[in-house]
C-alpha positions as a Markdown table, in Angstrom:
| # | Residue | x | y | z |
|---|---|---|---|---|
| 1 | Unk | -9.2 | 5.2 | -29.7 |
| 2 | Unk | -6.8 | 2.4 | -29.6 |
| 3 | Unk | -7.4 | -0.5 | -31.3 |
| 4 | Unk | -7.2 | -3.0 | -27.8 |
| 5 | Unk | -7.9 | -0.6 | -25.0 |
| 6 | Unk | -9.0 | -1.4 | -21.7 |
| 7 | Unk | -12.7 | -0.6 | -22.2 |
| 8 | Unk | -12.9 | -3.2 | -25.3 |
| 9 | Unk | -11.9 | -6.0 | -23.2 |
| 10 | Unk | -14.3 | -4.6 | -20.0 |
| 11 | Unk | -17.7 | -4.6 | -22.7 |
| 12 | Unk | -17.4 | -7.9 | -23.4 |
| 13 | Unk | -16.2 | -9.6 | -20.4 |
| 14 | Unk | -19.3 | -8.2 | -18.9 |
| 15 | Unk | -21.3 | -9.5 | -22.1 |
| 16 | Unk | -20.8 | -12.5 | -20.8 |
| 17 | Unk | -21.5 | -12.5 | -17.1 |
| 18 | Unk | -24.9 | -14.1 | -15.5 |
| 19 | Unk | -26.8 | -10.9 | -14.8 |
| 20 | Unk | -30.0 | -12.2 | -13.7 |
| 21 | Unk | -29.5 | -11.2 | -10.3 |
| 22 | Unk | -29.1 | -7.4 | -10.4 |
| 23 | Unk | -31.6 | -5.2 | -9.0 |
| 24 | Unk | -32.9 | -2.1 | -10.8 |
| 25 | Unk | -36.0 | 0.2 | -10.6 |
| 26 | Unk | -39.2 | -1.9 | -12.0 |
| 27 | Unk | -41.7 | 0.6 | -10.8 |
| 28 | Unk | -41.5 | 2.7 | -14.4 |
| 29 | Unk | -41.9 | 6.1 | -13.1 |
| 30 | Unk | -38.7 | 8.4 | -11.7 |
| 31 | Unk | -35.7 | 8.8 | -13.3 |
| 32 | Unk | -34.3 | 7.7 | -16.8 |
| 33 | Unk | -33.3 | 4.1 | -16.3 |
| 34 | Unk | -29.6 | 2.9 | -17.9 |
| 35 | Unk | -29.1 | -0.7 | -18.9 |
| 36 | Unk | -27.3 | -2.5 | -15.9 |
| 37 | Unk | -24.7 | -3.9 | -18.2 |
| 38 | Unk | -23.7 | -0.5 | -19.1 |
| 39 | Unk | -23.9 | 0.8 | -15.3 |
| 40 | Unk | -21.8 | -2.4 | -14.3 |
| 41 | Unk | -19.3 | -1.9 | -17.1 |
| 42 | Unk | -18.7 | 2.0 | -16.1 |
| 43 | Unk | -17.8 | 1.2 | -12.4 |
| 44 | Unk | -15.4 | -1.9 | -13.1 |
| 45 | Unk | -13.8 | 0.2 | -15.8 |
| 46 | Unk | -13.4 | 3.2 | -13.2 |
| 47 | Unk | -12.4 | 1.4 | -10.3 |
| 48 | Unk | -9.8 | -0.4 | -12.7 |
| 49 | Unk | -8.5 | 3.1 | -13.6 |
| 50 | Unk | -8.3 | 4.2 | -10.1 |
| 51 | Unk | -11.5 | 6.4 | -10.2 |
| 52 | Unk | -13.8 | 5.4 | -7.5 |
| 53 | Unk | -15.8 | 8.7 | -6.4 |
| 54 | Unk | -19.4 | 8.5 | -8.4 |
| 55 | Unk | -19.2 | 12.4 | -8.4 |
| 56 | Unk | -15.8 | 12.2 | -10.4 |
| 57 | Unk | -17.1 | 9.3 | -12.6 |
| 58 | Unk | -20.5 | 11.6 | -13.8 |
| 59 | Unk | -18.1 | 13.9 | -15.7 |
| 60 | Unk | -15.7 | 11.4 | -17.0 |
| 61 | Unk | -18.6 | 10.5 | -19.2 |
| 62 | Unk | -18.8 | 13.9 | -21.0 |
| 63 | Unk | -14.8 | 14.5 | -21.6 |
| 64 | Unk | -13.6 | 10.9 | -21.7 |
| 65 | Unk | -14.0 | 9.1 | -24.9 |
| 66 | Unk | -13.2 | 5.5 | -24.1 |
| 67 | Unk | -15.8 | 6.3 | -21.1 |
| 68 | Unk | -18.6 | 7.8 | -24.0 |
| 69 | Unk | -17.5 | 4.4 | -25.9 |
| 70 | Unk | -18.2 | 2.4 | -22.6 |
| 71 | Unk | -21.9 | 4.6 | -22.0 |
| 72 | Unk | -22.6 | 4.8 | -25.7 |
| 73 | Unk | -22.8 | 8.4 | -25.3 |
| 74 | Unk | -25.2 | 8.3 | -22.3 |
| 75 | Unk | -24.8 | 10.6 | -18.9 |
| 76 | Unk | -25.8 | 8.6 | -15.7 |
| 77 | Unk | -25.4 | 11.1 | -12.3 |
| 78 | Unk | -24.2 | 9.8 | -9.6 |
| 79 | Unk | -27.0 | 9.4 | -7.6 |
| 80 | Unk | -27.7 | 6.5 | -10.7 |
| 81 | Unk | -23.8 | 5.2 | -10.0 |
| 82 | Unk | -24.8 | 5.0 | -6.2 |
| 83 | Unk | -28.1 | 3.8 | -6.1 |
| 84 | Unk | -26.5 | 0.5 | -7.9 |
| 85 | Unk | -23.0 | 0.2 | -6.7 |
| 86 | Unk | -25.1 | 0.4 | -3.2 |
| 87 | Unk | -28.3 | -2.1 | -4.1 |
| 88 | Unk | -25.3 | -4.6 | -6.1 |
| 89 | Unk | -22.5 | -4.4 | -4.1 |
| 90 | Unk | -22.6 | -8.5 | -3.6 |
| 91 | Unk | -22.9 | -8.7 | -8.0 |
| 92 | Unk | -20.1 | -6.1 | -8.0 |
| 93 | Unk | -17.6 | -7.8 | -6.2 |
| 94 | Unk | -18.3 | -11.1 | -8.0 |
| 95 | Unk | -18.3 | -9.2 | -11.2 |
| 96 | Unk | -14.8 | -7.5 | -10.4 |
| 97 | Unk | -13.4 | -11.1 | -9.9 |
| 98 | Unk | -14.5 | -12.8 | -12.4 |
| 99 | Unk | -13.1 | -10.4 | -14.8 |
| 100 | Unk | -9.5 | -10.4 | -13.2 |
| 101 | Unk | -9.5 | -14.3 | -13.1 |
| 102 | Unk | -10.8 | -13.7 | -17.0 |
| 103 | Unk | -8.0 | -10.8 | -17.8 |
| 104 | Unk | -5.2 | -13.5 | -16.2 |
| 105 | Unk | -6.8 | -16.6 | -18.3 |
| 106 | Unk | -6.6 | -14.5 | -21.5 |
| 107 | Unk | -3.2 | -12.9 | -20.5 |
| 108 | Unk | -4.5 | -8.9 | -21.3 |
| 109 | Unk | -1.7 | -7.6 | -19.8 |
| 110 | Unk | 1.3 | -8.0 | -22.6 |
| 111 | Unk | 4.2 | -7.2 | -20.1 |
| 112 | Unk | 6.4 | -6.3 | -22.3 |
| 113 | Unk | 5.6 | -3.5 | -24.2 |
| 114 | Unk | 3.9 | -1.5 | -20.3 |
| 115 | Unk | 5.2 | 0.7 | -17.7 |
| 116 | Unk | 5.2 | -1.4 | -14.3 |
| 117 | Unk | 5.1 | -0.1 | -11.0 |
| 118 | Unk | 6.3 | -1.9 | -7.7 |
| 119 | Unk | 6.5 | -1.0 | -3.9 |
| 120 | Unk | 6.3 | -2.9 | -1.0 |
| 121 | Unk | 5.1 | -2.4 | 2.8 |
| 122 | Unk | 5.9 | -3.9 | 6.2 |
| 123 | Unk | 3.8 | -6.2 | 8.1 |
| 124 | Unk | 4.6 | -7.5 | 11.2 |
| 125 | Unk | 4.9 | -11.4 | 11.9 |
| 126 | Unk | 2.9 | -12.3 | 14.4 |
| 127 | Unk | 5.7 | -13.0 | 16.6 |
| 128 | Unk | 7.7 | -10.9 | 19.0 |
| 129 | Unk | 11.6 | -9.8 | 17.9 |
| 130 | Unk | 12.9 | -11.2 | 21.5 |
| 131 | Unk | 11.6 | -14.7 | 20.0 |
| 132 | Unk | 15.1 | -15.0 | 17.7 |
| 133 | Unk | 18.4 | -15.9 | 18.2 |
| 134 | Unk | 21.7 | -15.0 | 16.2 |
| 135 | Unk | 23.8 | -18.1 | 14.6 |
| 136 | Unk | 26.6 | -17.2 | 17.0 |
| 137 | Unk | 24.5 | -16.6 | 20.0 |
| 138 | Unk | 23.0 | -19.6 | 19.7 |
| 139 | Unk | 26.6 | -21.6 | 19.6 |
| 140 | Unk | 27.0 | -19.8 | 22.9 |
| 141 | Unk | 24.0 | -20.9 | 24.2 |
| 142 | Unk | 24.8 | -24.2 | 23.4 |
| 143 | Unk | 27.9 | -24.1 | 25.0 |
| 144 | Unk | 26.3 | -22.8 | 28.4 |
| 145 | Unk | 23.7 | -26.0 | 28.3 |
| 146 | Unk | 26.3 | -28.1 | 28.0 |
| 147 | Unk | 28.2 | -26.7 | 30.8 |
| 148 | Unk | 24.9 | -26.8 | 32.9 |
| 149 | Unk | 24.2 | -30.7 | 32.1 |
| 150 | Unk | 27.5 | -31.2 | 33.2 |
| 151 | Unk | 26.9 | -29.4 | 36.4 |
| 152 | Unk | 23.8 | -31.1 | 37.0 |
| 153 | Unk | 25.1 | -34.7 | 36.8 |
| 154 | Unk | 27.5 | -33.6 | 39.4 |
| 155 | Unk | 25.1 | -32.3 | 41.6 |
| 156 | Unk | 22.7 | -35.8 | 40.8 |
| 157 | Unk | 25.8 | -37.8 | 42.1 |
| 158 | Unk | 26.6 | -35.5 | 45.3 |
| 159 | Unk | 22.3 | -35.6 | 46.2 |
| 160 | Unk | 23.1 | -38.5 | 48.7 |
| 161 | Unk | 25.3 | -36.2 | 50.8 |
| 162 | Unk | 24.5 | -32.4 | 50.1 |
| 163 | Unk | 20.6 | -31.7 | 50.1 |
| 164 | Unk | 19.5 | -29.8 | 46.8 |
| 165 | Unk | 17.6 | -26.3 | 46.8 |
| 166 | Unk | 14.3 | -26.1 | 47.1 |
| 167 | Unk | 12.5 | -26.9 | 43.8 |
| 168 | Unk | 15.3 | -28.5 | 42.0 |
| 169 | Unk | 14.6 | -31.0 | 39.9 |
| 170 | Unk | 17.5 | -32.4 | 38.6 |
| 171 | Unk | 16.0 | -35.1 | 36.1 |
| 172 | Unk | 13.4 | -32.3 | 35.1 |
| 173 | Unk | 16.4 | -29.6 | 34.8 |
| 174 | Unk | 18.3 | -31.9 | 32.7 |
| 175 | Unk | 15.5 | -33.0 | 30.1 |
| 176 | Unk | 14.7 | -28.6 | 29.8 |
| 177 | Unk | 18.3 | -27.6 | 29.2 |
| 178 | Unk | 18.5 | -31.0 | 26.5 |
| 179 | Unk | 15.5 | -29.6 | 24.8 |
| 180 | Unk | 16.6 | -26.5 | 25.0 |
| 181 | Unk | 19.9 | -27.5 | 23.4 |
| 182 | Unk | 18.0 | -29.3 | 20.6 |
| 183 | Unk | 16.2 | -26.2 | 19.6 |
| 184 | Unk | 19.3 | -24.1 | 19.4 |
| 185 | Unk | 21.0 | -26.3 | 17.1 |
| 186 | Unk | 18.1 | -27.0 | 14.9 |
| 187 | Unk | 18.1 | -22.9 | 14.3 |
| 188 | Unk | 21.9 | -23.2 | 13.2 |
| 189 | Unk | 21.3 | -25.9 | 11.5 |
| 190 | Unk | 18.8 | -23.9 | 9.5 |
| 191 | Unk | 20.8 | -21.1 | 9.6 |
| 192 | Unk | 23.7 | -22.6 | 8.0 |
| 193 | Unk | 21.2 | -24.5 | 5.6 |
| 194 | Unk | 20.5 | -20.5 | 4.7 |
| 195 | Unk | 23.6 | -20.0 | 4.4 |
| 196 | Unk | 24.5 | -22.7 | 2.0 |
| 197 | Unk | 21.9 | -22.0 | -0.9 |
| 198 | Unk | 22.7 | -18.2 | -0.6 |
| 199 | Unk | 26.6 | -19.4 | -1.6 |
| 200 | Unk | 25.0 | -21.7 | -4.2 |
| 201 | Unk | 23.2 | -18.6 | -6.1 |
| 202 | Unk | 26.0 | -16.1 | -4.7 |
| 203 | Unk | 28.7 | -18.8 | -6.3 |
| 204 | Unk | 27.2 | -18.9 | -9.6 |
| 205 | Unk | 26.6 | -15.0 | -10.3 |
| 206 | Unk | 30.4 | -14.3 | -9.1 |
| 207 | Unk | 31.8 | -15.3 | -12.7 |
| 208 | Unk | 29.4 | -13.2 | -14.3 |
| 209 | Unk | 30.3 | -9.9 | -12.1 |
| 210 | Unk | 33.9 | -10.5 | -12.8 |
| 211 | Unk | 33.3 | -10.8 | -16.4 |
| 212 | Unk | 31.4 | -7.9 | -16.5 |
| 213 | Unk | 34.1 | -5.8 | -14.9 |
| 214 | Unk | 36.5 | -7.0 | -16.7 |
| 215 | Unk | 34.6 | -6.0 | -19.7 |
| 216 | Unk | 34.5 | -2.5 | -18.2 |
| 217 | Unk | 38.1 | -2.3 | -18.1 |
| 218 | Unk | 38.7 | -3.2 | -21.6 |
| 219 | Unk | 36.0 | -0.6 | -22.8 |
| 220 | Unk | 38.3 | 2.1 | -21.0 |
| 221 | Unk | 35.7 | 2.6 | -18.7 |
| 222 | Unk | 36.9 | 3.8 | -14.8 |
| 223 | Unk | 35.9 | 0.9 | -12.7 |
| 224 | Unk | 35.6 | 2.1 | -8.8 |
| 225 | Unk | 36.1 | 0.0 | -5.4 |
| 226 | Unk | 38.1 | -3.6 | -5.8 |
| 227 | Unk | 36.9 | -6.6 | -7.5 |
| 228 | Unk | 33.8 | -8.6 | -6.1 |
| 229 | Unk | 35.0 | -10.7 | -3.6 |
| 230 | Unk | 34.3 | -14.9 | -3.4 |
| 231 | Unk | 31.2 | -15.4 | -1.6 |
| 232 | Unk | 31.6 | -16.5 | 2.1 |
| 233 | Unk | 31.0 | -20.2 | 2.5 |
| 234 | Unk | 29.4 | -20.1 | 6.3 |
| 235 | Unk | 26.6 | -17.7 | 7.6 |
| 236 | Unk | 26.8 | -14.4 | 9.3 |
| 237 | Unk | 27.4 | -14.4 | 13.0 |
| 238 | Unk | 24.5 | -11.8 | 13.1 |
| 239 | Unk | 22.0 | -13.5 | 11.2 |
| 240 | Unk | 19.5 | -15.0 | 12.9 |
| 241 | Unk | 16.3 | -17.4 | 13.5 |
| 242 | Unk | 13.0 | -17.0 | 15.0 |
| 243 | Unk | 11.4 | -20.1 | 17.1 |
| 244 | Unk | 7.9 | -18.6 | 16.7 |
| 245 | Unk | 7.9 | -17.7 | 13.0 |
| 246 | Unk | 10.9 | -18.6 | 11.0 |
| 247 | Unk | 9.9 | -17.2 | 7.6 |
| 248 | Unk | 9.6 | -13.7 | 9.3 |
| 249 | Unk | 13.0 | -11.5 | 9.4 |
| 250 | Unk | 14.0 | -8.2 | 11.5 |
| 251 | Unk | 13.7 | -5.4 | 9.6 |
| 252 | Unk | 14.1 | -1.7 | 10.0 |
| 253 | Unk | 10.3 | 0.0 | 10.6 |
| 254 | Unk | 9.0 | 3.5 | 10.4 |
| 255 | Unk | 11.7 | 6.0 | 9.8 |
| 256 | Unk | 14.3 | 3.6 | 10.2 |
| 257 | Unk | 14.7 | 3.8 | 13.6 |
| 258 | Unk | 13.4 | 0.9 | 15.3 |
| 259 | Unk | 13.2 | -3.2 | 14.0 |
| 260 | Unk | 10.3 | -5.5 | 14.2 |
| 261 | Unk | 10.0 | -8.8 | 13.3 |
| 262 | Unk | 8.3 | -8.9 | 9.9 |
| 263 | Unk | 7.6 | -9.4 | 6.1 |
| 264 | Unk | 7.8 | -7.5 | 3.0 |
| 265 | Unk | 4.6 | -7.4 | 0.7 |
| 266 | Unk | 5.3 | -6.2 | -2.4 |
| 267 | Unk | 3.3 | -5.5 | -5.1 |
| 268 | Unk | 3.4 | -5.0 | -9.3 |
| 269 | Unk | 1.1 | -2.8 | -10.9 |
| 270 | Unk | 0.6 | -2.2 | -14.0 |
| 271 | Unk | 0.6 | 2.2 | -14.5 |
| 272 | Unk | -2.1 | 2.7 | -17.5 |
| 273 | Unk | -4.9 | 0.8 | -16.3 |
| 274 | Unk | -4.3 | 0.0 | -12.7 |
| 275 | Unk | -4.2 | -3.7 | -12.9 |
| 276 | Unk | -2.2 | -6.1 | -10.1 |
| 277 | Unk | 0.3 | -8.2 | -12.6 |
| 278 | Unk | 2.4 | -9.6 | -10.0 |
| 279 | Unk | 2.4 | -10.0 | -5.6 |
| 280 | Unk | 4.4 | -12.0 | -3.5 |
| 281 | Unk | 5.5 | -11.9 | 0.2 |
| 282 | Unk | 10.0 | -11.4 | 0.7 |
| 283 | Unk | 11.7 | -11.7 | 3.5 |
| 284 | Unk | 14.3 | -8.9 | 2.0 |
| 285 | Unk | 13.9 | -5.9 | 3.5 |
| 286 | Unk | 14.0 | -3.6 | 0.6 |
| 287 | Unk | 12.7 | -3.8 | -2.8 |
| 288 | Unk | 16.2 | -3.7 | -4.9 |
| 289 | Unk | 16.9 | -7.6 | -3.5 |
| 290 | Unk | 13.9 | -8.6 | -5.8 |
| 291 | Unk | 14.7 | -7.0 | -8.4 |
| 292 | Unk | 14.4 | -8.5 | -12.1 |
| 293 | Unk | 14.9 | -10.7 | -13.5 |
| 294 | Unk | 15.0 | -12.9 | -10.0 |
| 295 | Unk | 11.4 | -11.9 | -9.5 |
| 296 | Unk | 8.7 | -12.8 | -12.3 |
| 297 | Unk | 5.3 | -11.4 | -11.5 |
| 298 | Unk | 4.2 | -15.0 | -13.8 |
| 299 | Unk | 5.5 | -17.9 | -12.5 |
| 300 | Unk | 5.8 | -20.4 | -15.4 |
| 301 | Unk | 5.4 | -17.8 | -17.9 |
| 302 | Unk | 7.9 | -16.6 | -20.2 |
| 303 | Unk | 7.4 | -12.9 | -20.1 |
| 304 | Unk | 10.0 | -10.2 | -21.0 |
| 305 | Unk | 10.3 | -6.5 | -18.7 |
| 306 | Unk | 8.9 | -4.1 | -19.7 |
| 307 | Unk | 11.3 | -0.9 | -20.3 |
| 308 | Unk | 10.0 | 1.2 | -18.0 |
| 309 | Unk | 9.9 | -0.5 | -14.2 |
| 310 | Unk | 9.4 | 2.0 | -11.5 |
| 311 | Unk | 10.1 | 1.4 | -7.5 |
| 312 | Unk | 10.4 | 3.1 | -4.6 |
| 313 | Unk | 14.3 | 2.2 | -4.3 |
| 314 | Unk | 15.8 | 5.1 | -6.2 |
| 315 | Unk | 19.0 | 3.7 | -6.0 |
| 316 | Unk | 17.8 | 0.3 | -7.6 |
| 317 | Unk | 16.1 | 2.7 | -10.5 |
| 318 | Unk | 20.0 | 4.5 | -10.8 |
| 319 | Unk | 22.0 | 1.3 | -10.9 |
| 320 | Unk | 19.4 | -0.5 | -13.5 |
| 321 | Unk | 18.4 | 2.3 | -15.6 |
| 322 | Unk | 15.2 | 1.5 | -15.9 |
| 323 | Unk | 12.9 | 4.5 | -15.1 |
| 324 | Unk | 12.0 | 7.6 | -16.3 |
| 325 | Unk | 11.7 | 9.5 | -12.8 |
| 326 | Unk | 14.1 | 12.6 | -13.2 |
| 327 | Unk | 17.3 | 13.1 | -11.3 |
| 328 | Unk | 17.6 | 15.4 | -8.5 |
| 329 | Unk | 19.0 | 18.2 | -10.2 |
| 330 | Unk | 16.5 | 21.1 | -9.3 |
| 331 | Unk | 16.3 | 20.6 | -5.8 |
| 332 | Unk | 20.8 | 20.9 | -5.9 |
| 333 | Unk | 19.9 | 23.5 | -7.7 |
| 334 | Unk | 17.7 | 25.3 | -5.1 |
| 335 | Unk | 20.1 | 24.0 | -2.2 |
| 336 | Unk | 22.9 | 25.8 | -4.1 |
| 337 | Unk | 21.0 | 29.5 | -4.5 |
| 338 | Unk | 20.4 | 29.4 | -1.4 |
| 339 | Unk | 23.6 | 28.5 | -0.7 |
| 340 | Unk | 24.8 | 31.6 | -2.3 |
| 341 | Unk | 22.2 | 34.2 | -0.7 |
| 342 | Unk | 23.6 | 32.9 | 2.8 |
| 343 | Unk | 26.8 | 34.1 | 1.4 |
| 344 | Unk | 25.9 | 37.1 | -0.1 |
| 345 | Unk | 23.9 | 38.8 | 3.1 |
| 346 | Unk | 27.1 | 37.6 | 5.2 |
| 347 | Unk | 29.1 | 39.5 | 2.7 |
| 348 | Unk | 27.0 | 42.3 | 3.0 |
């Protein structure tokens, strides 16, 4: 075994939890009894591994040996494993937290020198799409209002000698469309405050991409497309702000056909034993935008990538040459035969 594996650091952690509380089988006869430190230290070792079913865990003590190490060579079944996960499910979950908050505290993770895994998922704001308006939509908007105000003072000064429509307010009209205005240029105001710290950051990475192609050129390497351009000083027409939630951004959903109003939760994990080293909440749609080293999984920390980083955007892993997933070359490969049988019963 290795000399700092997982199951080192789970037997003494749970060496030093408050065990008082957990519930076992004082009657004497039935089955064989195990020590509850060793039954608690099997399951938070498994269900840090990713192996939750008791009926997989029974044999993982005969043919795993950090497991044997765990067990000290001992078999439960998994009626044992459920009989306690069931009657210390409340001790469990404590257990299982405490030993996270410990693994953090004492840094067990060495980032470094491990092969980390990140994806993210949707989830809606809870706010409707139709809620937002675009930077240039809402200069329209703005425009309109005014107009309307000025229509409406017109109309106050002619209400001696032409009767108003039924319902019209005109103070009350005038106070709506004001607040109305207000709200539309706070969201370009925002907007533009957006768009200002995305120059700021875009403005200080554009001598460095220049550089770098530069460098590319001198190296006799083929450089492709022109050179980056300078980074645009006001915000997008098309980019937008929602009254409801304004953290929340539109974003493609599903297969990509539809948008919806929401975040992206992304996650780090840690491939060998399972364990959470980094979470956040984006409001980029994909996972490439975070990609390091703009995201740390430990803020304040310094802590260096590990070689290996894995994600779900495969053209993030091409352009940072980072993982070890394989190319596509066997399914060209079938593509092509296939290719070629087509043309072969057409020829025949």
């Amino acid at each position: 075994m290795p000399a700092d594996p997982l199951v080192h650091f789970i037997l003494d952690a749970v060496e030093a939890l408050d065990l008082r509380q957990v519930r076992v089988n004082t009657r004497g006869p039935g089955s064989k009894q195990y020590p509850p430190p060793m039954l608690l230290a099997l399951l938070t070792h498994r269900d840090a591994t990713g192996l939750f079913s008791r009926r997989r865990i029974e044999p993982s003590t005969d043919d795993s040996v950090p497991v044997r190490r765990l067990t000290a060579d001992t078999h439960p079944d998994h009626d044992t494993l459920g009989t306690f996960r069931r009657e210390n499910h409340a001790l469990l979950t404590e257990s299982c937290v405490k030993v996270l908050q410990l693994a953090q505290q004492l840094q067990l993770l060495k980032v470094g020198q491990l092969t980390v895994a990140a994806d993210g998922t949707k989830v809606l704001a809870n706010a409707s799409k139709h809620s937002a308006v675009s930077y240039q939509r809402a200069g329209e908007m703005i425009e309109q209002l005014e107009l309307e105000v000025q229509q409406l003072l017109v109309k106050a000064e002619q209400a001696d000698a032409t009767p108003l429509q039924d319902g019209l307010t005109i103070p009350a009209e005038i106070t709506r469309r004001q607040e109305r205005k207000a709200a539309l240029a706070r969201a370009r105001a925002e907007i533009e405050a957006r768009a200002q710290a995305r120059y700021a950051v875009q403005l200080a990475e554009h001598p460095a991409k220049r550089a770098e192609r530069t460098a590319q050129k001198e190296r006799g390497k083929k450089v492709g497309g022109q050179a980056p351009p300078a980074p645009p000083t006001q915000p997008d027409a098309r980019e937008q702000y929602h009254f409801t939630d304004p953290d929340s951004r539109i974003m493609k959903m599903g297969s990509g056909q539809h948008f919806e109003q929401s975040c992206n939760a992304q996650a780090a994990v840690e491939v060998e034993s399972r364990l959470i080293v980094g979470a956040r909440v984006s409001q980029a749609p994909t996972t490439n935008r975070n990609w390091p080293p703009r995201w740390r999984p430990f803020p304040g920390r310094r802590v260096r990538w590990p070689p290996c980083w894995w994600t779900a955007a495969s053209s993030a892993n091409r352009r940072c040459g980072r993982s070890n997933r394989p190319r596509r070359a066997q399914p060209r490969a079938r593509r092509c035969r296939r290719r070629w049988r087509k043309r072969a019963t057409i020829g025949a």
